[in-house]
N, C-alpha and C positions, 0 to 999 in steps of 0.2 A: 359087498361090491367087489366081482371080479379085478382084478387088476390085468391092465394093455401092456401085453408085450410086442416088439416091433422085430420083423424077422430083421437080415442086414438088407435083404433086396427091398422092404419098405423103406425102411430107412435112406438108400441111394435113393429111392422115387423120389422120397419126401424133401431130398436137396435141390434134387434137378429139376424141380417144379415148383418148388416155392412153399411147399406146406411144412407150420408148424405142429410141433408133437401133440402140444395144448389143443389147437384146433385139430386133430386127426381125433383124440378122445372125447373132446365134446363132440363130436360129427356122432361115433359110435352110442355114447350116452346120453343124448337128444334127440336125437332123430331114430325112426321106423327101420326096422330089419328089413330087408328082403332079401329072397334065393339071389343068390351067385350063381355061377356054372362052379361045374366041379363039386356040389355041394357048402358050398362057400355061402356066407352072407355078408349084405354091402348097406350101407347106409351115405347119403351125403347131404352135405350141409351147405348153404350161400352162405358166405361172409359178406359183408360190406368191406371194401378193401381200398377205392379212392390214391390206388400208388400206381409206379410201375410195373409192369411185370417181370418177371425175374428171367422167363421166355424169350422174348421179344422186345421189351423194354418202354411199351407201349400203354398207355394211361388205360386202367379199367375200375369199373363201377365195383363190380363185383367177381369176387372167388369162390367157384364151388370144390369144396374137396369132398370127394368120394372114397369110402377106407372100403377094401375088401380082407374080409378075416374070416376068422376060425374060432370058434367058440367051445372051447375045452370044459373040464369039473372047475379049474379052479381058475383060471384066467381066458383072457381075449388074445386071442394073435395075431395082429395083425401081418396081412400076406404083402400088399400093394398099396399105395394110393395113389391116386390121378387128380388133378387139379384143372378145372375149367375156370378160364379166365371169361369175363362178358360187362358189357355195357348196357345189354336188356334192363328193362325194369321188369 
């Protein structure tokens, strides 16, 4: 199994949005590849999440985090992640 490495600018995203490290690797290692631009591929994953946001401060059902990376020989890279906050079912 590949091992996930996080650029620095993933890492900023993943503050200022609320997603943990744990959840950005299960997203990668659970869930279906698909094309990114750039050559890039993204994967994202709902959490159940029942808190505030870390955004807004505002009660939500659910978190989706979406990792975009790079798939190397011997690891993952990840580039970004984004964090959708929602109360959808």
């Amino acid at each position: 199994m590949k091992t996930v490495n996080f650029s620095t600018h993933a890492r900023l995203q993943m503050e200022i949005r609320g997603a943990g490290e744990s959840e950005v690797i299960s997203t990668i290692r659970s869930e279906t590849w698909e094309t990114a631009k750039r050559g890039k591929l993204q994967s994202r994953h709902r959490f159940d999440f029942n808190r505030l946001s870390p955004i807004n401060q505002k009660l939500y059902k659910y978190k989706t985090v979406e990792a975009v990376f790079t798939e190397e020989s011997e690891r993952i890279v990840v580039i970004t992640v984004k964090v959708y906050y929602s109360n959808k079912e």
